[in-house]
Backbone as CSV, one residue per row, in Angstrom:
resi,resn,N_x,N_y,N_z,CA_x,CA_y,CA_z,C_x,C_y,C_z
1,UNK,42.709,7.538,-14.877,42.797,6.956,-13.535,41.385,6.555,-13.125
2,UNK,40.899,5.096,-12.996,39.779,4.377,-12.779,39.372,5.351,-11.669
3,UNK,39.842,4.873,-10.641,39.093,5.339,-9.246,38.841,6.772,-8.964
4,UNK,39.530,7.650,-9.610,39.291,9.041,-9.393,38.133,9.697,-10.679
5,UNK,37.767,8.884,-11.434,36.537,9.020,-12.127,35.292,8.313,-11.694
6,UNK,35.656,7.469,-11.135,34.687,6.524,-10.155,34.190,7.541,-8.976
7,UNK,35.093,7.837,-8.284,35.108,8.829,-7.065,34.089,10.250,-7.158
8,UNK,34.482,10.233,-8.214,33.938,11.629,-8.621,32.518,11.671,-9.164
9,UNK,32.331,10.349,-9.946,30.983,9.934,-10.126,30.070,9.636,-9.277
10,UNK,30.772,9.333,-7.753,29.950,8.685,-6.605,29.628,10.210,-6.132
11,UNK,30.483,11.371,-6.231,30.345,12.503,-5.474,29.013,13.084,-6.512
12,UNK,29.284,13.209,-7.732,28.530,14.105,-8.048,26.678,13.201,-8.098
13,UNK,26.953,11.897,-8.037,25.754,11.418,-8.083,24.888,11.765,-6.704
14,UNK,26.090,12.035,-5.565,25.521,12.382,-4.487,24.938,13.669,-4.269
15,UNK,25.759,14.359,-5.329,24.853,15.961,-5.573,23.548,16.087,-6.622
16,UNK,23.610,14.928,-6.793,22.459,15.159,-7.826,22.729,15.747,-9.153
17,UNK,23.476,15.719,-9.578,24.695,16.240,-10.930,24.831,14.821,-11.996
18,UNK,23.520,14.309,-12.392,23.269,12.975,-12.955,24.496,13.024,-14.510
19,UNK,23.722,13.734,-14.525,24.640,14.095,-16.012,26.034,13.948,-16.278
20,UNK,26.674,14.888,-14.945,27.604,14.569,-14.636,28.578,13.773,-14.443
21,UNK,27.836,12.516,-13.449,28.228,11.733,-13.401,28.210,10.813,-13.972
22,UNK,27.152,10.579,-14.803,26.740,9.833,-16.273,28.458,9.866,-17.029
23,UNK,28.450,11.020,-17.082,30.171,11.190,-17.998,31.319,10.327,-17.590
24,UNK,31.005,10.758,-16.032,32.303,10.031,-15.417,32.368,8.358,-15.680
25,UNK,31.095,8.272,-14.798,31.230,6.898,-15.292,31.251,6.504,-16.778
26,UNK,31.269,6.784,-17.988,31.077,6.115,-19.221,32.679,6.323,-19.513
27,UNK,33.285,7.385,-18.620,34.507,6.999,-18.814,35.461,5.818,-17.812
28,UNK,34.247,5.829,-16.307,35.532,4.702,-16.229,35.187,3.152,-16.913
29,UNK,33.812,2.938,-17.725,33.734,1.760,-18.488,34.599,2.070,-19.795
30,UNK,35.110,3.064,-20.387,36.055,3.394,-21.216,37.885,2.469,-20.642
31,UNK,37.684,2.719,-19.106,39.053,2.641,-18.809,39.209,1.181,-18.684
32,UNK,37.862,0.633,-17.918,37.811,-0.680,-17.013,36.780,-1.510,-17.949
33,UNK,36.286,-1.612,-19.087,34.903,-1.981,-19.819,35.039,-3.242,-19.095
34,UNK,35.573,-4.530,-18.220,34.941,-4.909,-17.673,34.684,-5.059,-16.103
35,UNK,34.750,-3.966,-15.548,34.581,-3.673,-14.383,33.340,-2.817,-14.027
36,UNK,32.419,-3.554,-13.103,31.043,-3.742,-12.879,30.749,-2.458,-12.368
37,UNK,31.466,-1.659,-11.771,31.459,-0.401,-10.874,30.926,0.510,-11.882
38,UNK,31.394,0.740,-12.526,30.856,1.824,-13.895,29.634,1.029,-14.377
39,UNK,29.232,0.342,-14.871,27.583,0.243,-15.337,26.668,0.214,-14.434
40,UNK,26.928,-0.512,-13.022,25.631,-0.400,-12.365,25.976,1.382,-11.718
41,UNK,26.632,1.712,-11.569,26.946,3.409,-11.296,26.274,4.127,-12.246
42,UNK,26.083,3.816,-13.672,25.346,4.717,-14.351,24.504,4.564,-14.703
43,UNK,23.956,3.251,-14.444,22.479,2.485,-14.263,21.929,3.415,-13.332
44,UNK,22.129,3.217,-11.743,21.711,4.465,-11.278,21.320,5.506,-11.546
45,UNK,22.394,6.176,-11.991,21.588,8.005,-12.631,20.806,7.728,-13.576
46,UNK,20.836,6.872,-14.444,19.657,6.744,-15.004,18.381,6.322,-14.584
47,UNK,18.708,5.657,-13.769,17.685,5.119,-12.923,17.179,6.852,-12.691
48,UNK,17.805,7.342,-11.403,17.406,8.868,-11.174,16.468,9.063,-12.312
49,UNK,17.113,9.557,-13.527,16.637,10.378,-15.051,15.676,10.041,-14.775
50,UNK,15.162,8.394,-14.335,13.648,7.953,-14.925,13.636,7.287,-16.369
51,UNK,15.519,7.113,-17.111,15.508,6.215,-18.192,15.776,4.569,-17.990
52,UNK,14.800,4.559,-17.570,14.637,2.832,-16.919,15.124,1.854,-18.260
53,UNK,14.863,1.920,-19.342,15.312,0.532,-20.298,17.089,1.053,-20.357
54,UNK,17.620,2.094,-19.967,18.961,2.288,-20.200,19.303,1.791,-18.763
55,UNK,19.123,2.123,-17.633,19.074,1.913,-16.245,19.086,0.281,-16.408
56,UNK,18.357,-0.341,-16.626,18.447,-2.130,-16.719,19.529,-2.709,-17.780
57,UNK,19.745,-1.564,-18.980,20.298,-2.073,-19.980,22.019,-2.264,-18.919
58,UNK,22.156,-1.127,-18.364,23.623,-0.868,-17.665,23.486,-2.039,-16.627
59,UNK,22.797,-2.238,-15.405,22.564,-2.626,-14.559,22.580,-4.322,-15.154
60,UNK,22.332,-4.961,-16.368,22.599,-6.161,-16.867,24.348,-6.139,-17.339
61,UNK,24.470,-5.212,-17.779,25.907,-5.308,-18.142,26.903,-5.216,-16.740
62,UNK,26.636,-4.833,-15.773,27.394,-4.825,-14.487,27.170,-6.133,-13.874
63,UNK,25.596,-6.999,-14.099,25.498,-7.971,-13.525,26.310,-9.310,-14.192
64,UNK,26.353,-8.830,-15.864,27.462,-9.854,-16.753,28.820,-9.724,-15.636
65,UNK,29.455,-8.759,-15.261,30.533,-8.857,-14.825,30.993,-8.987,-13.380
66,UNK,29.867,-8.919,-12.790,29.872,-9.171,-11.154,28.372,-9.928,-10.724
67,UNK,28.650,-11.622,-11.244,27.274,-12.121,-10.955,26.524,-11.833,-9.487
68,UNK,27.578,-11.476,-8.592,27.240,-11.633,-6.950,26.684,-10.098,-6.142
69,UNK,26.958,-9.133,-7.417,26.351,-7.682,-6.847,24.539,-7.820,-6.725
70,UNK,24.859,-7.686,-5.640,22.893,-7.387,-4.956,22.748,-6.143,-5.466
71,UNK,23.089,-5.525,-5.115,22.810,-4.162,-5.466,22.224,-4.034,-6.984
72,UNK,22.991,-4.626,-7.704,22.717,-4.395,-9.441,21.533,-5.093,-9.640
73,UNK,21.362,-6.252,-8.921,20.112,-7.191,-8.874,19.050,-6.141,-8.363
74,UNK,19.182,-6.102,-7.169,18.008,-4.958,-6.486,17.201,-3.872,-6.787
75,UNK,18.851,-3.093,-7.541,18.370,-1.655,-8.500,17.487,-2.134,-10.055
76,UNK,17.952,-3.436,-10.730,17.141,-3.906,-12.073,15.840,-4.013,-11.774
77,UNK,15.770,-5.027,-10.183,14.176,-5.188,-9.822,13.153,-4.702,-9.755
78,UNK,13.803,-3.336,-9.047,13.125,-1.862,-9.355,12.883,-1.548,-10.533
79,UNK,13.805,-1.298,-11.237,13.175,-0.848,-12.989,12.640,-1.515,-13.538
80,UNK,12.465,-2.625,-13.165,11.911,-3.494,-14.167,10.398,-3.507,-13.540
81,UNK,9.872,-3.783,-12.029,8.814,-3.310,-11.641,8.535,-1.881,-12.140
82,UNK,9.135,-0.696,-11.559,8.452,0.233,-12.756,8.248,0.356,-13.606
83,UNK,8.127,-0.616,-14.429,8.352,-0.917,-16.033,7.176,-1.723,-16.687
84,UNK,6.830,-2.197,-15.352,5.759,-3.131,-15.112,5.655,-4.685,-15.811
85,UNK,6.979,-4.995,-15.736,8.128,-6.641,-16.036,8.010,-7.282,-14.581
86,UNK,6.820,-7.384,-13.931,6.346,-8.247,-12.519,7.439,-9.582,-12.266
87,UNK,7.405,-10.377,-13.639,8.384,-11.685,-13.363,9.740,-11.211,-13.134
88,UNK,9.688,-10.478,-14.079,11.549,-10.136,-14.194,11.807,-9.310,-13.210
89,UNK,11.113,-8.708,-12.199,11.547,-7.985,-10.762,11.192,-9.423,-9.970
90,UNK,10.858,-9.991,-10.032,10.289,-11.029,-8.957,11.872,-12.108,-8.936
91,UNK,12.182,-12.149,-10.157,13.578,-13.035,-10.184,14.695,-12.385,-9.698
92,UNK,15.167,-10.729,-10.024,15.711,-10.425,-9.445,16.046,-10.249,-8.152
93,UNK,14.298,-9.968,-7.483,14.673,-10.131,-5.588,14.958,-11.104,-5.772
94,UNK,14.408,-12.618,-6.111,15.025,-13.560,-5.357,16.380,-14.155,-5.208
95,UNK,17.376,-13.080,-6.616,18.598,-13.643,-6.807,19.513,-12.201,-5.245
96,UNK,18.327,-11.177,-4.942,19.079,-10.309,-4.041,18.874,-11.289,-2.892
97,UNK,17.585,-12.193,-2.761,17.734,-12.700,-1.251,18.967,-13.744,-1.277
98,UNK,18.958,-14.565,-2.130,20.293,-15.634,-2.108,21.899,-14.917,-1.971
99,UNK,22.033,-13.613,-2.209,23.069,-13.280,-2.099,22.775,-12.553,-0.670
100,UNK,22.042,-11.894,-0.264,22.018,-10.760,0.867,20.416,-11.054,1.525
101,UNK,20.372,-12.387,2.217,19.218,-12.612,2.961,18.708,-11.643,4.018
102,UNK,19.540,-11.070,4.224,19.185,-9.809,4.914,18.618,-8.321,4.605
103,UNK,18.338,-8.282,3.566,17.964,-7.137,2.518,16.519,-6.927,3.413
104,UNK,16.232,-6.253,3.851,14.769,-6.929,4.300,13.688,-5.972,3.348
105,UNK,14.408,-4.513,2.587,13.591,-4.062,1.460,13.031,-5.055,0.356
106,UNK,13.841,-6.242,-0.078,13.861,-6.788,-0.946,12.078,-8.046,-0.782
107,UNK,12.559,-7.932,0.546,11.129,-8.701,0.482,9.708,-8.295,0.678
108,UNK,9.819,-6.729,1.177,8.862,-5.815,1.016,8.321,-5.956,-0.544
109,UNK,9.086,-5.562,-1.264,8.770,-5.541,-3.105,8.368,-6.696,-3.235
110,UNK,8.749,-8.313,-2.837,8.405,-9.250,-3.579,7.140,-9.679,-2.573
111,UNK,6.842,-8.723,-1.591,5.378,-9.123,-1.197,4.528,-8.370,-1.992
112,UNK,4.798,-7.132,-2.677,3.836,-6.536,-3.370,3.560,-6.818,-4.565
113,UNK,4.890,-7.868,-4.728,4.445,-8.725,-6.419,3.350,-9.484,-6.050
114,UNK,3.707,-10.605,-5.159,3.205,-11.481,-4.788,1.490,-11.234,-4.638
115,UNK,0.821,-10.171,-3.993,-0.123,-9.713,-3.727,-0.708,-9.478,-5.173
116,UNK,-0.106,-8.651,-6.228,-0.738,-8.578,-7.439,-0.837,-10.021,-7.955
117,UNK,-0.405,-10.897,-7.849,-0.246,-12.037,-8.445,-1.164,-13.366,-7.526
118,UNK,-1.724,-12.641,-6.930,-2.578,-12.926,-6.074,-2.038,-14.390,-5.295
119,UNK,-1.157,-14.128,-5.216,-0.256,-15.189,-4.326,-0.292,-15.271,-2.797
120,UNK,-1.427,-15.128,-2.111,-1.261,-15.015,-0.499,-0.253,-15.469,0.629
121,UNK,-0.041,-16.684,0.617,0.965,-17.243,0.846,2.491,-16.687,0.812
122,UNK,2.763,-16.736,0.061,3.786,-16.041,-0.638,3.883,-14.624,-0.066
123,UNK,3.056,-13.361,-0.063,2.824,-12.536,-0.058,2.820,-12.196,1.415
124,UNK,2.541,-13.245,2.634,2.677,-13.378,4.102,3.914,-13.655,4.279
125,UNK,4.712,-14.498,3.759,5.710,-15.188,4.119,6.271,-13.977,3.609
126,UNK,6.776,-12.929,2.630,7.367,-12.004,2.245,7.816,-10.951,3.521
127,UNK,6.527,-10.721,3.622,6.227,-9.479,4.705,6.817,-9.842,6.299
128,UNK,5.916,-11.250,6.389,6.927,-11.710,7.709,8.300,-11.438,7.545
129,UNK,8.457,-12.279,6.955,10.498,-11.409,6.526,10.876,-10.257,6.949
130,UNK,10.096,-9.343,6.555,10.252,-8.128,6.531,9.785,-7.101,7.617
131,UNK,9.092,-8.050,7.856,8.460,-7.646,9.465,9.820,-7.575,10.546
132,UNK,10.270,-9.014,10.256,11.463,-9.455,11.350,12.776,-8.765,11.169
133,UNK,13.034,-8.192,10.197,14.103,-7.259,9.754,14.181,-5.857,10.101
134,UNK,12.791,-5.351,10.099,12.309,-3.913,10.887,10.948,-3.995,11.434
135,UNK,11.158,-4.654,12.798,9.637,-4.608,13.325,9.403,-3.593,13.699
136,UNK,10.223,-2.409,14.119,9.836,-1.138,14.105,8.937,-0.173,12.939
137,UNK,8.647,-0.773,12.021,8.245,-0.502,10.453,6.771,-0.847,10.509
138,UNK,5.956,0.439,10.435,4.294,0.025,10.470,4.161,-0.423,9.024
139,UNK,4.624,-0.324,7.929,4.239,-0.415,6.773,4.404,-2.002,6.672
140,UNK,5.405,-2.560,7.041,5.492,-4.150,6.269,3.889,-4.783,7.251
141,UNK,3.749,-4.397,8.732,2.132,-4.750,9.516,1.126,-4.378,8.342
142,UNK,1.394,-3.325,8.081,0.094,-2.924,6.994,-0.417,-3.509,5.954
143,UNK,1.056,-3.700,5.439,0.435,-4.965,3.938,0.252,-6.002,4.498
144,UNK,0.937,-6.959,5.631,0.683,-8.279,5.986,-1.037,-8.311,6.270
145,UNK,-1.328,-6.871,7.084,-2.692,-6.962,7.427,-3.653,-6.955,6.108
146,UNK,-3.045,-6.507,5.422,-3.746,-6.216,3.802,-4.185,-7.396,3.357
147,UNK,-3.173,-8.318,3.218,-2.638,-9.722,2.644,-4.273,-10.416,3.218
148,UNK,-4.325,-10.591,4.617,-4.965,-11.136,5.293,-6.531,-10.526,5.330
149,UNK,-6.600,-9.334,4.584,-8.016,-8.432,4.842,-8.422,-8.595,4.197
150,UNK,-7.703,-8.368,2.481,-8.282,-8.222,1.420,-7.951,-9.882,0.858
151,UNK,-7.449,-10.433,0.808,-6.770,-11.846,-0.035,-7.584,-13.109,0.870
152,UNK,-7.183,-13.186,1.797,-7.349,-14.346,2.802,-9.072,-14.121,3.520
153,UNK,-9.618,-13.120,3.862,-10.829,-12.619,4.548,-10.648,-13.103,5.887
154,UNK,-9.467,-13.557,6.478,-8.979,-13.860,7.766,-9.166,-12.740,8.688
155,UNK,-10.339,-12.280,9.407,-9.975,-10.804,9.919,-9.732,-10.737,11.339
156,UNK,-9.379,-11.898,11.873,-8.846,-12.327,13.421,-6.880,-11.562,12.597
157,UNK,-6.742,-12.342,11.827,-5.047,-12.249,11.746,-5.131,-10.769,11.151
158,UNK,-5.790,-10.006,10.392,-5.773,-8.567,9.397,-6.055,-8.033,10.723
159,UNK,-6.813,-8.165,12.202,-6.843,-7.231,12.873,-5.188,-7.704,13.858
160,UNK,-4.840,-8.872,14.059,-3.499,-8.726,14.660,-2.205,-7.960,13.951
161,UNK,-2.458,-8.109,12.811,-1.498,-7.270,12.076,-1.754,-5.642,11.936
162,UNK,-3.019,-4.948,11.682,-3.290,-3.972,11.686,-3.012,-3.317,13.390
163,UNK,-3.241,-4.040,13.822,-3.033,-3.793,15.654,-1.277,-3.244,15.706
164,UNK,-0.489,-3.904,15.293,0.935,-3.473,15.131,1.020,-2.532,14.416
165,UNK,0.354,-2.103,13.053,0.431,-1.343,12.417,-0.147,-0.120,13.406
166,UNK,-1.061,-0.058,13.555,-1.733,0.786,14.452,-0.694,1.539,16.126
167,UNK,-0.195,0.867,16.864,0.956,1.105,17.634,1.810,2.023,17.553
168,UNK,2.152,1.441,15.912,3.539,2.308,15.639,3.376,3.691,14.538
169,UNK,1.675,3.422,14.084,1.290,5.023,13.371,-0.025,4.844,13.322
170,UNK,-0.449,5.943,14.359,-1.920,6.106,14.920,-2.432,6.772,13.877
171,UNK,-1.608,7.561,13.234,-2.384,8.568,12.171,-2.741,7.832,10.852
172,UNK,-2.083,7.101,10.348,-2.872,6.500,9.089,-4.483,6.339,8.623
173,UNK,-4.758,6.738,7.931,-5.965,6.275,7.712,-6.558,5.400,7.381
174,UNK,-5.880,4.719,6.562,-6.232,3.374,6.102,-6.220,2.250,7.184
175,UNK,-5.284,2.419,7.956,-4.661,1.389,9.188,-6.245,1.514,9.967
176,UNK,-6.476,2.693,10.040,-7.251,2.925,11.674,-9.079,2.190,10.830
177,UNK,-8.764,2.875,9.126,-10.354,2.175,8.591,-10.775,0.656,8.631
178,UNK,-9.274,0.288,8.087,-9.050,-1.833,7.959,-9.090,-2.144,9.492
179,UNK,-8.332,-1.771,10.085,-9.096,-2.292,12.114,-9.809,-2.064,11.979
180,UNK,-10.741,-1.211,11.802,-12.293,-0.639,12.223,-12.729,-2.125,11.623
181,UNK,-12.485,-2.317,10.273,-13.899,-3.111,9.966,-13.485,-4.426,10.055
182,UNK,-11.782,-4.994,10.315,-11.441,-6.237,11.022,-12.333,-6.646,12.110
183,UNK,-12.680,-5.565,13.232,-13.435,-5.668,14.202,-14.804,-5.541,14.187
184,UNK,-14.917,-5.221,13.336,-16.734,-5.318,13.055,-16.962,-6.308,11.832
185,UNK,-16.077,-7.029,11.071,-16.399,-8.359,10.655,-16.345,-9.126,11.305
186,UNK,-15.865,-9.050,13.054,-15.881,-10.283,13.825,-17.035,-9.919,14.922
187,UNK,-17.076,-8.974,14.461,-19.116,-8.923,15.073,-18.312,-8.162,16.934
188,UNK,-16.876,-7.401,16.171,-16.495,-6.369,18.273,-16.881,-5.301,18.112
189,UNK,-18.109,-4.807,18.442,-18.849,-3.827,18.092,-18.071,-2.703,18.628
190,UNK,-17.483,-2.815,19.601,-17.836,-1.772,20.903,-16.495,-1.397,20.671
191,UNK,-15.118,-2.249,20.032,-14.094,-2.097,19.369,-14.373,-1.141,18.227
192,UNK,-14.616,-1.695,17.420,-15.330,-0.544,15.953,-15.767,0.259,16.429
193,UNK,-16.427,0.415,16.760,-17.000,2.164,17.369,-16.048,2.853,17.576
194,UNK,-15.072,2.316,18.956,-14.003,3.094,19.540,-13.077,3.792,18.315
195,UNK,-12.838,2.703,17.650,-11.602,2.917,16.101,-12.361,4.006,15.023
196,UNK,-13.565,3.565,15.054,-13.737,4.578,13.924,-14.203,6.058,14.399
197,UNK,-14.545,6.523,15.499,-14.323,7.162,16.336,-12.483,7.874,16.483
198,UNK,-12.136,7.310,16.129,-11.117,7.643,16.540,-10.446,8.149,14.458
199,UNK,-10.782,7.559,13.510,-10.922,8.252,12.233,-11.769,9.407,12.497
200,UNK,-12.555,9.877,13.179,-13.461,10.523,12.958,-12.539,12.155,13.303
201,UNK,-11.932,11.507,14.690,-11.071,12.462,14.991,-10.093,12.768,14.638
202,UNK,-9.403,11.238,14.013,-8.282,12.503,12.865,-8.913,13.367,11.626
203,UNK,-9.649,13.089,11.133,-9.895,13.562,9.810,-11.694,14.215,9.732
204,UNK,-11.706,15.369,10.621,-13.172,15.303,11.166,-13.384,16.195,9.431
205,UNK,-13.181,15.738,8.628,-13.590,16.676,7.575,-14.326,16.067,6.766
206,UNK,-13.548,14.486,7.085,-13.793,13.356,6.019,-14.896,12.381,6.081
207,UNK,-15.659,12.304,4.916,-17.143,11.935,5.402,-16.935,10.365,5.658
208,UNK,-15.803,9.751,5.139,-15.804,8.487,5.644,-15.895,8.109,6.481
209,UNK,-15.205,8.922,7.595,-14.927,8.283,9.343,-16.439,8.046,9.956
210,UNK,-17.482,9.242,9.277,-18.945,9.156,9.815,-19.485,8.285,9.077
211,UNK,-19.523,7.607,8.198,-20.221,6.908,7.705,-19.603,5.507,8.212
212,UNK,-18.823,5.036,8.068,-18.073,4.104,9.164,-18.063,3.807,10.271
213,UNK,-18.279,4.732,11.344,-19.053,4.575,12.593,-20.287,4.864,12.425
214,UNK,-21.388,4.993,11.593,-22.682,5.043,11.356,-23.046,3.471,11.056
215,UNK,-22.365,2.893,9.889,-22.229,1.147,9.829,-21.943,0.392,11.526
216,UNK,-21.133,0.675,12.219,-20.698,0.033,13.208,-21.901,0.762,13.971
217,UNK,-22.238,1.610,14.781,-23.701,2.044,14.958,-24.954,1.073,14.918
218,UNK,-25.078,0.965,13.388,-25.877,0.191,12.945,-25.924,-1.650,13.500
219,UNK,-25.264,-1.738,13.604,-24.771,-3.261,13.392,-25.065,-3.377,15.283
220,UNK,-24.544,-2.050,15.867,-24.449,-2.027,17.594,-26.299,-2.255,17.914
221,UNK,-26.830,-1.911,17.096,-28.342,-1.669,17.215,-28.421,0.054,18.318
222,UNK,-28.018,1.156,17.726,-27.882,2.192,18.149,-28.781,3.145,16.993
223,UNK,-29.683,2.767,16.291,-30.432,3.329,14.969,-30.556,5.116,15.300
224,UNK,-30.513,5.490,16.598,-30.319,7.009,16.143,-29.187,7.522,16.016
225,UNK,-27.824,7.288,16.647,-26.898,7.628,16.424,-26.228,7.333,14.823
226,UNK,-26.391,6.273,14.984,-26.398,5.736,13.378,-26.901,6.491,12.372
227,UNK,-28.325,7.090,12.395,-28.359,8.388,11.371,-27.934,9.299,11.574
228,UNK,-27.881,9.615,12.832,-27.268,11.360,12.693,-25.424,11.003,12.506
229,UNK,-24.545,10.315,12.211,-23.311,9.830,11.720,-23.909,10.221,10.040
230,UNK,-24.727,9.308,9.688,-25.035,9.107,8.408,-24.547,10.857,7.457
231,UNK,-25.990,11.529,8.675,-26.722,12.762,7.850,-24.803,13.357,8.143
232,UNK,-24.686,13.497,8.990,-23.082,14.573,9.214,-22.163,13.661,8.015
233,UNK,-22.290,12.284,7.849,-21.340,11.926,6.137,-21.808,12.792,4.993
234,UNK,-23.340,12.628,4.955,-23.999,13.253,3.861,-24.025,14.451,3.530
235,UNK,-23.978,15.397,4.874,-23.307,16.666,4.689,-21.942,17.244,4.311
236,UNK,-21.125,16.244,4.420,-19.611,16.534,3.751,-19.592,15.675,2.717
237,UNK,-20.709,14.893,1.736,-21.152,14.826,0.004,-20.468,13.294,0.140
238,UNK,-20.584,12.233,1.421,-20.251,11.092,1.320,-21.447,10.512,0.317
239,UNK,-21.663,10.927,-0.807,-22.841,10.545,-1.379,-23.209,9.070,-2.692
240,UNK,-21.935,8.567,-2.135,-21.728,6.965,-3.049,-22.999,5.803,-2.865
241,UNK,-24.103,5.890,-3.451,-25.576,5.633,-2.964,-25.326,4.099,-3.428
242,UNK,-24.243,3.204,-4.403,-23.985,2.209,-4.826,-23.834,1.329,-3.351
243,UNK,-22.725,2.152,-2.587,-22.159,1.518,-1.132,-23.297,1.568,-0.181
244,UNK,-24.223,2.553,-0.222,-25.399,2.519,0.756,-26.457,1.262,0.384
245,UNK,-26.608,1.450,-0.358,-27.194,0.267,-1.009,-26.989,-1.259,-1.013
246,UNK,-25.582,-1.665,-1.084,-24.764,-2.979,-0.625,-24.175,-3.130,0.648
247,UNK,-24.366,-2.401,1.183,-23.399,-2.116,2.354,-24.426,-3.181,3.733
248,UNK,-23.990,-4.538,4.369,-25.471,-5.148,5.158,-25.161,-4.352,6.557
249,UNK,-24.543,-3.912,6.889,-23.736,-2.966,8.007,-25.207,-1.962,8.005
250,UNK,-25.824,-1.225,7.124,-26.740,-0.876,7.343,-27.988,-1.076,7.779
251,UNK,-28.316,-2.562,7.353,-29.467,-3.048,7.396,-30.706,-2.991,8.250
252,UNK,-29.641,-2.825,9.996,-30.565,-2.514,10.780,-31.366,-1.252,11.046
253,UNK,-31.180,0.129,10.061,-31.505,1.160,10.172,-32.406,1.036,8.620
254,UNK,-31.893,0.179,7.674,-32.600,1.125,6.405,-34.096,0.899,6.299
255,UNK,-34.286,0.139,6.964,-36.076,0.304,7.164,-36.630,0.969,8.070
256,UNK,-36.014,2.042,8.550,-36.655,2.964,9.562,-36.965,3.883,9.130
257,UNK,-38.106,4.503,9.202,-38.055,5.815,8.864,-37.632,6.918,8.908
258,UNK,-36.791,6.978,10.174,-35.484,8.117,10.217,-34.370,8.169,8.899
259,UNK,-34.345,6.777,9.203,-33.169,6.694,7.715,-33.628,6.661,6.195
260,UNK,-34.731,6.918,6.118,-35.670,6.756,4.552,-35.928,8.737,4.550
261,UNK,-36.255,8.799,5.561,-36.435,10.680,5.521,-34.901,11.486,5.407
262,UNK,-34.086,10.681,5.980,-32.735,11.538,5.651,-32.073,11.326,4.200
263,UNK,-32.491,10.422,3.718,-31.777,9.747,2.184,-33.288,10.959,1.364
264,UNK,-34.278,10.913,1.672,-35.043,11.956,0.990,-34.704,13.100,0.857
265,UNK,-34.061,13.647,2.022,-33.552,14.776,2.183,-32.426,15.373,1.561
266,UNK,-31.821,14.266,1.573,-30.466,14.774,0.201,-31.060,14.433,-1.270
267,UNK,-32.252,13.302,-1.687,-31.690,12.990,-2.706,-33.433,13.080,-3.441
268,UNK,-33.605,12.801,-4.305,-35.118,12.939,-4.827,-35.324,12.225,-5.501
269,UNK,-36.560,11.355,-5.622,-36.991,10.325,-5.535,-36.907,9.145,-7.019
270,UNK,-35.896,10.427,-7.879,-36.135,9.437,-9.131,-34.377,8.564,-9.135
271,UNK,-33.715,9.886,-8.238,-32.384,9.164,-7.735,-32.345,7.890,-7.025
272,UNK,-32.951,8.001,-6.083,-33.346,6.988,-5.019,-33.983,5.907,-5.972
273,UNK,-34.564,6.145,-6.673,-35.617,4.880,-7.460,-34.117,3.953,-8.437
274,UNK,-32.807,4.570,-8.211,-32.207,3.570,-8.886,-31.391,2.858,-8.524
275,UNK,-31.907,2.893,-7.076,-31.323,1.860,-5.699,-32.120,1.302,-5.261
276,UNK,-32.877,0.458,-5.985,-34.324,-0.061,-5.300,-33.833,-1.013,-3.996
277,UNK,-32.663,-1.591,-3.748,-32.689,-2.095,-2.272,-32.094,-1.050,-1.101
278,UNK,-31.971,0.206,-1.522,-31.202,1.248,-0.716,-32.309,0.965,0.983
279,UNK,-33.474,1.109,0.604,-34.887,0.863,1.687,-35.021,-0.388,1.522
280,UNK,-34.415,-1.533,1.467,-34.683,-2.863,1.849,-35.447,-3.543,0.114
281,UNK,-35.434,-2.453,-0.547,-36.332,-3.310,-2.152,-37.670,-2.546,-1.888
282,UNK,-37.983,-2.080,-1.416,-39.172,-1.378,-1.005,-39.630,0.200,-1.278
């Protein structure tokens, strides 16, 4: 009896009883071999297992028999991105958006193709989608702001997007670091301060938040506050001397002598000698 092995496969997959249901279903493709319900059903638990080339292998054989299941499309896209088959998940969303334009997960994933594939465009237009499907959702703001921070160097639009992101989850860290420096690539000082200030206070452990408002500091023309940020990074071992060194956010402090005596103070002088612009080249 199809459906009561079907049934039972949906139950135990819901218990997490993969195996289980693995059985059931291979028997109702025993009963029904061409009825789509049983392969993408045990595509799934495999999927679960983590046996992804069996998971796609099933999930193609359900799609032979039900060209119009999203679902089987959706679930392959996935394995096949974990699989790290970028095109062959990228075709599958787009055969889930033509059937179920409303998927709005589906275009989350094909913005994160898109982004590896360094597709910007593409990669905005994704997220918008996905934006408009759950604007309640800080994460699809986050990558759009991403899209625009890291891809585009647009940091008027990476701070309007991070701004939404920001709204709907104050705690992120990443959200509250990419505003910070959206706003201090557009030269809003007094913005950056506030934001990274405000990393500082979620995560007062983390030497980033001080060294981040030590840059914005810097840039404010505030050169003492700006080191003593620095020295409190340097004391929790923010000690990446590559970033101090490239970083022009510093610039207005590293020829001071406050800031040449505190980099002495952690570090000794043959270290320092292999950052010759850490002090301006000097």
């Amino acid at each position: 009896y199809f459906r009561a092995y079907k049934n039972r496969a949906m139950l135990q997959y819901a218990e997490k009883n993969y195996d289980a249901a693995i059985k059931d279903y291979a028997k109702c493709i025993e009963l029904e071999p061409k009825e789509a319900d049983g392969y993408v059903g045990r595509g799934s638990c495999y999927n679960m297992l983590n046996k992804l080339p069996e998971a796609i292998k099933d999930y193609t054989k359900g799609i032979e028999y039900d060209a119009s299941n999203a679902v089987a499309y959706l679930n392959r896209g996935n394995a096949k991105f974990a699989t790290n088959d970028k095109e062959g998940a990228l075709a599958d969303y787009k055969k889930v958006v033509q059937i179920e334009p409303g998927n709005g997960n589906v275009y989350f994933n094909m913005g994160v193709i898109y982004m590896g594939k360094e597709q910007a465009t593409e990669a905005i237009n994704a997220f918008k989608y996905y934006n408009s499907i759950y604007p309640n959702e800080w994460n699809g703001y986050k990558k759009t702001g991403d899209v625009y921070y890291l891809m585009v160097k647009d940091y008027a639009f990476s701070e309007l997007y991070y701004n939404k992101a920001y709204k709907i989850n104050n705690k992120e860290k990443e959200i509250i670091e990419r505003l910070g420096y959206s706003y201090l690539n557009q030269r809003k000082i007094g913005e950056a301060i506030a934001m990274f200030k405000n990393q500082v206070a979620l995560l007062p452990e983390d030497p980033w938040g001080y060294y981040n408002l030590a840059a914005a500091l810097s840039v404010g023309k505030e050169p003492e506050e700006s080191v003593r940020n620095l020295n409190i990074a340097l004391d929790k071992r923010m000690v990446e001397l590559a970033i101090w060194e490239n970083d022009k956010n510093l610039n207005n402090v590293r020829m001071l002598d406050i800031f040449k005596n505190l980099l002495r103070k952690y570090f000794n002088k043959d270290i320092l000698a292999k950052y010759p612009m850490i002090f301006g080249g000097f």
